[in-house]
Backbone as a chain_set.jsonl record, in Angstrom:
{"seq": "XXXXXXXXXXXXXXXXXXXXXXXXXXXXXXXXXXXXXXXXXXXXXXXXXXXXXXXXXXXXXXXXXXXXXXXXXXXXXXXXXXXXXXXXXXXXXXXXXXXXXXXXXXXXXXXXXXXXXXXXXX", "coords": {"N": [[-80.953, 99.544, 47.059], [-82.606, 98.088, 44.13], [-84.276, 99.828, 41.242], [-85.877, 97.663, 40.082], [-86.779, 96.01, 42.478], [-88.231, 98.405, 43.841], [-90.909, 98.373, 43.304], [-91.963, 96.045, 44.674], [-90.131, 95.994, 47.723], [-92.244, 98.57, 48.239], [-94.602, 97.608, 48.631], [-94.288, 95.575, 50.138], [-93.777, 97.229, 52.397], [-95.706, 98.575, 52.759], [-97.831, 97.199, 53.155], [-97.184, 96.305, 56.212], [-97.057, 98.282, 57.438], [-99.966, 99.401, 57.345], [-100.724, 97.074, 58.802], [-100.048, 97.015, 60.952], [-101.015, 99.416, 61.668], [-103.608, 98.196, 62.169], [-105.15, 97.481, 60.267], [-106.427, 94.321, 58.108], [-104.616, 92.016, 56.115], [-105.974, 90.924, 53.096], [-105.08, 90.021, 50.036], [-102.567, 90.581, 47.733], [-101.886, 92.291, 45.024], [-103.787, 91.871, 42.994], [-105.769, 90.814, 39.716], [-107.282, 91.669, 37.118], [-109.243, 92.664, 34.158], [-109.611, 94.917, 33.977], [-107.603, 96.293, 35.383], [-105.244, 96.498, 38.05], [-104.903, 96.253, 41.611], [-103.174, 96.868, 44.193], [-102.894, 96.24, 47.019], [-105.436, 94.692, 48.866], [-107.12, 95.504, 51.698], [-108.968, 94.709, 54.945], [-110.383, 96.947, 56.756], [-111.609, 97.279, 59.961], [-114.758, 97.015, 59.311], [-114.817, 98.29, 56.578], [-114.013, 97.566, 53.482], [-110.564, 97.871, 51.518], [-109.014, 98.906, 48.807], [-105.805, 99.667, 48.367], [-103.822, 101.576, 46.827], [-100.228, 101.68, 46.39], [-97.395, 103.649, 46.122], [-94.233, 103.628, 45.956], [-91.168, 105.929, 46.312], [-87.65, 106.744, 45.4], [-86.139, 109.571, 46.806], [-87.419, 112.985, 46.324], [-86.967, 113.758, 43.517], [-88.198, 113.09, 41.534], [-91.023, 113.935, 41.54], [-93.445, 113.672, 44.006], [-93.692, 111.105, 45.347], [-97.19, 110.731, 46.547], [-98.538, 112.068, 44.599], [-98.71, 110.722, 42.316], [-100.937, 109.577, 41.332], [-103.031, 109.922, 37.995], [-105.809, 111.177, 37.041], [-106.686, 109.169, 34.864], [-105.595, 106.719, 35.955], [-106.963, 107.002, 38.316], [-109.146, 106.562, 37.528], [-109.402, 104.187, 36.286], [-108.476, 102.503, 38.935], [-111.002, 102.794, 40.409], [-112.609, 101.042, 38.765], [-111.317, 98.622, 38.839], [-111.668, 98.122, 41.79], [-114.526, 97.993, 41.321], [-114.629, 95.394, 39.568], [-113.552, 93.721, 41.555], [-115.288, 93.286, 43.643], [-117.645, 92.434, 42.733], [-116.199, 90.181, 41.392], [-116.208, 88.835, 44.482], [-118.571, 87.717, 46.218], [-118.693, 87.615, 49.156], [-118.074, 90.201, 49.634], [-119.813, 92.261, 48.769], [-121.499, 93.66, 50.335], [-119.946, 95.156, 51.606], [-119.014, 98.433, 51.992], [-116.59, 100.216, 50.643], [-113.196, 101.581, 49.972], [-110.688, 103.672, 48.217], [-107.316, 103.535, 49.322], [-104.388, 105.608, 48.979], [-101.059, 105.012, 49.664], [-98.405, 105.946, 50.141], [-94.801, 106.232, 50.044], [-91.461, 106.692, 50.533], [-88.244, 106.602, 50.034], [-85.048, 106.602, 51.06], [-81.302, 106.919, 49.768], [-80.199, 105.234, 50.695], [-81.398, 102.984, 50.828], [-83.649, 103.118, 53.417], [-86.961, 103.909, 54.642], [-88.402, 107.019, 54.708], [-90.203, 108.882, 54.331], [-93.624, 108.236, 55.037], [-96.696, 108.775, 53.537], [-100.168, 108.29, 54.053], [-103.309, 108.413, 52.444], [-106.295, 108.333, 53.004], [-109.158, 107.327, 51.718], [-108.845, 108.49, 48.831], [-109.61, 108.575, 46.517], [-112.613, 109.607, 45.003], [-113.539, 109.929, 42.918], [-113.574, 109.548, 38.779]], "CA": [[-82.142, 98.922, 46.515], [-82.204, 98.636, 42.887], [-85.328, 100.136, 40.818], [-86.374, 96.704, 40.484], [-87.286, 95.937, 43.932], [-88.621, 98.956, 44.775], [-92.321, 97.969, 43.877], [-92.326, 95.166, 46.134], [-90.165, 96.413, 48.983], [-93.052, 99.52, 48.606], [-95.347, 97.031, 48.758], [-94.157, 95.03, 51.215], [-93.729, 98.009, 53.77], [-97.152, 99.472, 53.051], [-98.744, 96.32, 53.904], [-96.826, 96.226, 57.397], [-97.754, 99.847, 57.996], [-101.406, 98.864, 57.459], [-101.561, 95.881, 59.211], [-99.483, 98.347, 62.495], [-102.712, 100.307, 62.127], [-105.063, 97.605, 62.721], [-106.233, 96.363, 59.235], [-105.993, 92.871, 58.152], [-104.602, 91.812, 54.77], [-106.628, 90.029, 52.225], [-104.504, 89.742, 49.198], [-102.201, 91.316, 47.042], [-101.644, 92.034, 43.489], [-105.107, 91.252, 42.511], [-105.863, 91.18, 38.719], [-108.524, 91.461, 35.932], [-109.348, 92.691, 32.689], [-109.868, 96.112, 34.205], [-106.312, 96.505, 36.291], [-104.876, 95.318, 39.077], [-105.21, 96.593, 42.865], [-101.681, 96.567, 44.807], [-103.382, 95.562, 48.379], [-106.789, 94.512, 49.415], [-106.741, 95.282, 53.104], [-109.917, 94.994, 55.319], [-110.549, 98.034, 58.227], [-112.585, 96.994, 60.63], [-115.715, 96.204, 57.753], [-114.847, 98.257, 55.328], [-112.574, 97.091, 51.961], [-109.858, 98.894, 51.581], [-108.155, 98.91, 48.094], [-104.636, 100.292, 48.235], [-102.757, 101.862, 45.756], [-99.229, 101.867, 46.504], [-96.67, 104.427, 45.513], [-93.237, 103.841, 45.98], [-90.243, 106.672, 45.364], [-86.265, 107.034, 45.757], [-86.256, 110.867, 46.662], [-88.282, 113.204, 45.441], [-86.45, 114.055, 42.24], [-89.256, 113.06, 39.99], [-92.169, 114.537, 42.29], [-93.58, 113.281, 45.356], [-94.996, 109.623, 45.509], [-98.761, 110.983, 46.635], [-98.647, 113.005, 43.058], [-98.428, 109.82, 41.104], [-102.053, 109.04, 40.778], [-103.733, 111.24, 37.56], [-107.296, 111.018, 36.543], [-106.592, 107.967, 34.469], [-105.346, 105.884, 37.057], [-107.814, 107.467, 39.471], [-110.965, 105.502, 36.499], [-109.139, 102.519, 36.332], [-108.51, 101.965, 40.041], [-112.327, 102.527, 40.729], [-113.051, 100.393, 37.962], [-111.284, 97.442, 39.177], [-112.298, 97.965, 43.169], [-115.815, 97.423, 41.176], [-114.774, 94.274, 39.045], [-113.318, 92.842, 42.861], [-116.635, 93.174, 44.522], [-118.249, 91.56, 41.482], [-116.03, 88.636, 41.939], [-116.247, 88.455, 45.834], [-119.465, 88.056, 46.804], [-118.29, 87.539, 50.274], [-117.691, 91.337, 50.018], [-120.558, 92.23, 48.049], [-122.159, 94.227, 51.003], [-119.036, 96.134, 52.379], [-118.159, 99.977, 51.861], [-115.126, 100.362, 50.302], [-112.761, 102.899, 49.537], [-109.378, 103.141, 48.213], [-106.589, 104.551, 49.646], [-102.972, 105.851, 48.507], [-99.76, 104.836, 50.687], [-96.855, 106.822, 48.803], [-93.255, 105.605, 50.706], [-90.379, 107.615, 49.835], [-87.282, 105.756, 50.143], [-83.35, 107.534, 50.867], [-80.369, 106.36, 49.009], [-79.547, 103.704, 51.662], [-82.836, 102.126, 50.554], [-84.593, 103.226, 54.24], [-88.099, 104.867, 54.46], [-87.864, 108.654, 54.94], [-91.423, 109.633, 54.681], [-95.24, 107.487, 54.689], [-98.2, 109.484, 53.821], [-101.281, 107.625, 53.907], [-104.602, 109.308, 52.732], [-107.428, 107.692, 53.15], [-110.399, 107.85, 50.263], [-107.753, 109.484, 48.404], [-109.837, 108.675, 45.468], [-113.406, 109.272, 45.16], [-113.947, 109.625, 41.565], [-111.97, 109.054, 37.684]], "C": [[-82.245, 99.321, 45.046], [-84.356, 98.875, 42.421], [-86.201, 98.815, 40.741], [-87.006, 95.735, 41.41], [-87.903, 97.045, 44.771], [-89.863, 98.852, 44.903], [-92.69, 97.201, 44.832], [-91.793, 95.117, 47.322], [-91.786, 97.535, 49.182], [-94.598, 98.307, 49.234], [-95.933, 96.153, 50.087], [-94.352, 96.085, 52.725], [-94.894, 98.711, 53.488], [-98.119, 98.249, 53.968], [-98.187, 96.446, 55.596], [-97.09, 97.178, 58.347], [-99.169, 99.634, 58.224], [-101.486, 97.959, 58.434], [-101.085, 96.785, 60.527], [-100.472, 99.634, 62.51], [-103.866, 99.478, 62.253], [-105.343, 96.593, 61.479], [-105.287, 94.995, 59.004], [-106.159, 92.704, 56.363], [-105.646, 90.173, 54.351], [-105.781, 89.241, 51.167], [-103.655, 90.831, 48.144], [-101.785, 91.418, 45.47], [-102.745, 91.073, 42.579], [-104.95, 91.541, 41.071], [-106.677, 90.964, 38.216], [-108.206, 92.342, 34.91], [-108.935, 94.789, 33.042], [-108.433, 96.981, 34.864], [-105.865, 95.967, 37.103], [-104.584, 96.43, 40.325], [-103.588, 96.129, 43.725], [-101.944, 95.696, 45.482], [-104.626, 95.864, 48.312], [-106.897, 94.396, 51.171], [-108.167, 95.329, 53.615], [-109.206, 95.893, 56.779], [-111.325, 98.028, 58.974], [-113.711, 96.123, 59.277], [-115.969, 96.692, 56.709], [-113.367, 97.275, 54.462], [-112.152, 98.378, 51.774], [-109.088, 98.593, 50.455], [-106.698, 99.779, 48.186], [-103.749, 100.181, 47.279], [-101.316, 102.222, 46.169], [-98.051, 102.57, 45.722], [-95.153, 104.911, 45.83], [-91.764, 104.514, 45.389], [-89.021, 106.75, 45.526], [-86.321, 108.464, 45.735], [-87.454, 111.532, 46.164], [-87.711, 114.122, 43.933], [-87.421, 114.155, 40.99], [-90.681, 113.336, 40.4], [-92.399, 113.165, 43.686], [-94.513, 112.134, 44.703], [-96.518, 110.145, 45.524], [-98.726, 111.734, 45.583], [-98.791, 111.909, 42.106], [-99.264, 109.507, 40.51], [-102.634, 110.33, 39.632], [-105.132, 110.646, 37.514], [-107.433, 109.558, 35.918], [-106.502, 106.85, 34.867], [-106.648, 105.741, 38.069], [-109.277, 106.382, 38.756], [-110.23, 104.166, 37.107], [-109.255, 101.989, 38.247], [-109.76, 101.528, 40.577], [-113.249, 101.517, 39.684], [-112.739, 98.998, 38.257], [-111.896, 97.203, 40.683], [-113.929, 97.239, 42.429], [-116.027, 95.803, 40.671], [-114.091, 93.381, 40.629], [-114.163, 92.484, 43.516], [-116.979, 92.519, 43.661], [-118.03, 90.082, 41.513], [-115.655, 87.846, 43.48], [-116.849, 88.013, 46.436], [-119.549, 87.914, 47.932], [-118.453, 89.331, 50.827], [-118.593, 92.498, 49.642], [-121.786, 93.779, 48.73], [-121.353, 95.296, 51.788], [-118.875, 97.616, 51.547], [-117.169, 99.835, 51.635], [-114.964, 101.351, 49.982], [-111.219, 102.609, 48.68], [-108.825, 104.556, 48.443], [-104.921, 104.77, 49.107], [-101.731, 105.909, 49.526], [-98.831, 104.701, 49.287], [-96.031, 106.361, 50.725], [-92.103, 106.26, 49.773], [-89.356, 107.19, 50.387], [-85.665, 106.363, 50.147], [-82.728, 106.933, 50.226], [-80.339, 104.856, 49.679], [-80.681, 102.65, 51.226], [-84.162, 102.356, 52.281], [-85.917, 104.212, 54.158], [-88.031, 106.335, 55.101], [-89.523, 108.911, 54.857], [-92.496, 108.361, 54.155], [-96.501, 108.694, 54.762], [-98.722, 108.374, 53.358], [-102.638, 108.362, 53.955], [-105.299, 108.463, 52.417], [-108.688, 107.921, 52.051], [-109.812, 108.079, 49.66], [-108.485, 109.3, 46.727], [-111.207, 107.879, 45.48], [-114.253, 109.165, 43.842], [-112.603, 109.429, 40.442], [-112.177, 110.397, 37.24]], "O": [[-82.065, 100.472, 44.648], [-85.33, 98.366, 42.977], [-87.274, 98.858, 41.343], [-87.679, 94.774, 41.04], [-88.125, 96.936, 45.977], [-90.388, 99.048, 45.999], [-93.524, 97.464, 45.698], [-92.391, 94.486, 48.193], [-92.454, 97.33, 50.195], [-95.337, 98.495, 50.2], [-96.993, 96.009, 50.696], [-94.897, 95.771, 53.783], [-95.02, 99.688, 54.225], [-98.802, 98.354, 54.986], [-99.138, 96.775, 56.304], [-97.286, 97.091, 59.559], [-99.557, 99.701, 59.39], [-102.535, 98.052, 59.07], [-102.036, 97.28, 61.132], [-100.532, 100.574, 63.301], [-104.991, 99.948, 62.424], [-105.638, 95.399, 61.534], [-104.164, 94.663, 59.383], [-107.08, 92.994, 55.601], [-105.89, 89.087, 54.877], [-105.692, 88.016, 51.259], [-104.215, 91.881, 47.83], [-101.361, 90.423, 44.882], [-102.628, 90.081, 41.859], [-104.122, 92.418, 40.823], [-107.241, 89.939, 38.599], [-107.064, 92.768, 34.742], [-108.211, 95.575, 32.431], [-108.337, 98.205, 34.773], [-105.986, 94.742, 37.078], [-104.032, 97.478, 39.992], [-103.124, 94.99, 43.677], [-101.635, 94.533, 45.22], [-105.069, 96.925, 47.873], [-106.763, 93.335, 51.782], [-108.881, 95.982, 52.854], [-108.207, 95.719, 57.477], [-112.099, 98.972, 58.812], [-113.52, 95.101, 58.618], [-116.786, 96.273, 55.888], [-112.335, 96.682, 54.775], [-112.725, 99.468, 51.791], [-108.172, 97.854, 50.818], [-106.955, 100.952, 47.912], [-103.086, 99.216, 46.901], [-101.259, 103.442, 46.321], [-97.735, 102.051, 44.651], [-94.802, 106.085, 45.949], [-91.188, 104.043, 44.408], [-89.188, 107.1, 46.694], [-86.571, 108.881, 44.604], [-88.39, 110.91, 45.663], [-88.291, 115.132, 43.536], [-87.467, 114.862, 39.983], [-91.561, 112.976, 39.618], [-91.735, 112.199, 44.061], [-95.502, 112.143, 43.969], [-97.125, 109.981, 44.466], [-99.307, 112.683, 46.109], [-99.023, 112.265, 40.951], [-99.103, 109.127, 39.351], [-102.738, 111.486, 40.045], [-105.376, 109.563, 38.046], [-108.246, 108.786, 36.427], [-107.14, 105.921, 34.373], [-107.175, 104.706, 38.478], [-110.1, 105.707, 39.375], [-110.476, 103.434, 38.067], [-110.092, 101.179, 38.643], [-109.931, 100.418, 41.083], [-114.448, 101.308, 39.87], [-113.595, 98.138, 38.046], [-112.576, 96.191, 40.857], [-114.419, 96.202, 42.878], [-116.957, 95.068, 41.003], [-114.312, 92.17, 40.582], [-114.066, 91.402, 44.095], [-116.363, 91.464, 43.815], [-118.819, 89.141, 41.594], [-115.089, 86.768, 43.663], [-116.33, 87.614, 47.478], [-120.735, 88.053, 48.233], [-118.801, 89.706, 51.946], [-118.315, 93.623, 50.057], [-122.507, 94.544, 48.09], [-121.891, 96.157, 52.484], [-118.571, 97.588, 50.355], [-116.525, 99.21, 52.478], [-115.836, 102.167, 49.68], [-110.736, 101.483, 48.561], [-109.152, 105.718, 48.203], [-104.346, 103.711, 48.855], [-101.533, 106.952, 50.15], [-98.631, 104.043, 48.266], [-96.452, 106.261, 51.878], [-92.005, 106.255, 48.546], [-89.434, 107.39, 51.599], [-85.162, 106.542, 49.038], [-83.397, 106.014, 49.753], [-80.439, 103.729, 49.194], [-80.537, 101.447, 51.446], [-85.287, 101.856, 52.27], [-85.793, 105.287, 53.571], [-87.437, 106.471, 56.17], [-89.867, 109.276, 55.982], [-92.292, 107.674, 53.154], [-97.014, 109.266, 55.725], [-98.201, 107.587, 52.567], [-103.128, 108.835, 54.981], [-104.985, 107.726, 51.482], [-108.909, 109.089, 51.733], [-110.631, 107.455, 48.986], [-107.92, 109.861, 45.788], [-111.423, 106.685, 45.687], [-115.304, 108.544, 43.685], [-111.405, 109.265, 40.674], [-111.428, 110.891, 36.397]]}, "num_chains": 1, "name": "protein.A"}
C-alpha cells in the first residue's frame, strides 16, 4: 500500500469497524471554512465526528498520538460549523472520536484503537 492510499484505505476500514459496532454512516470527508471531519457516523442518537488516523508501523509514533491541541480546536470547531449547517442534527449530543489503524508492511491492520470523546476540548 503506497503512502497515497493510506488515508482512504484508513478511512475506509474505520468506517467498517464503526458500522461492525453498530453505528450508521452519514457522510464522509465533510468540509468548510473551518476544516474538514473524516467520518460523520451516528450512535444510536448521538453524532459522532471521527477523526481518523492512519499509520504504517509505528516508526513515527503511534497513530492515537497524532492529534495536538491544534487539531484538537479545529476539529471542535468544525463538529460546531456541521451542526450549524444540519439542522436535522441541531438537537443531538455529539462527540468526536479518534480511530488510529496501524497498518504492517503487507498493507494489513495490526492494531485499532478507538477512544471515544477522545477530544473534549482545543
Amino acid at each position: 500500500m503506497t503512502i497515497s492510499k493510506l488515508g482512504p484505505t484508513g478511512e475506509r476500514d474505520a468506517r467498517t469497524f464503526l458500522e461492525g459496532k453498530g453505528m450508521r454512516f452519514l457522510t464522509a470527508n465533510w468540509r468548510c471554512l473551518a476544516g474538514e471531519i473524516d467520518l460523520v457516523m451516528l450512535d444510536r442518537q448521538e453524532l459522532v465526528f471521527v477523526e481518523v488516523k492512519a499509520r504504517r508501523g509505528d516508526y513515527a509514533g503511534r497513530a492515537e498520538e497524532a492529534v495536538g491541541k491544534a487539531k484538537s480546536r479545529k476539529l471542535l470547531t468544525t463538529g460546531e460549523w456541521f451542526v450549524s449547517r444540519h439542522p436535522e442534527h441541531r438537537d443531538r449530543i455529539w462527540r468526536i472520536d479518534l480511530l488510529a489503524l496501524t497498518y504492517d508492511r503487507e498493507g494489513r491492520i495490526e492494531r485499532i484503537g478507538h477512544i471515544e470523546n477522545a477530544i473534549v476540548t482545543g
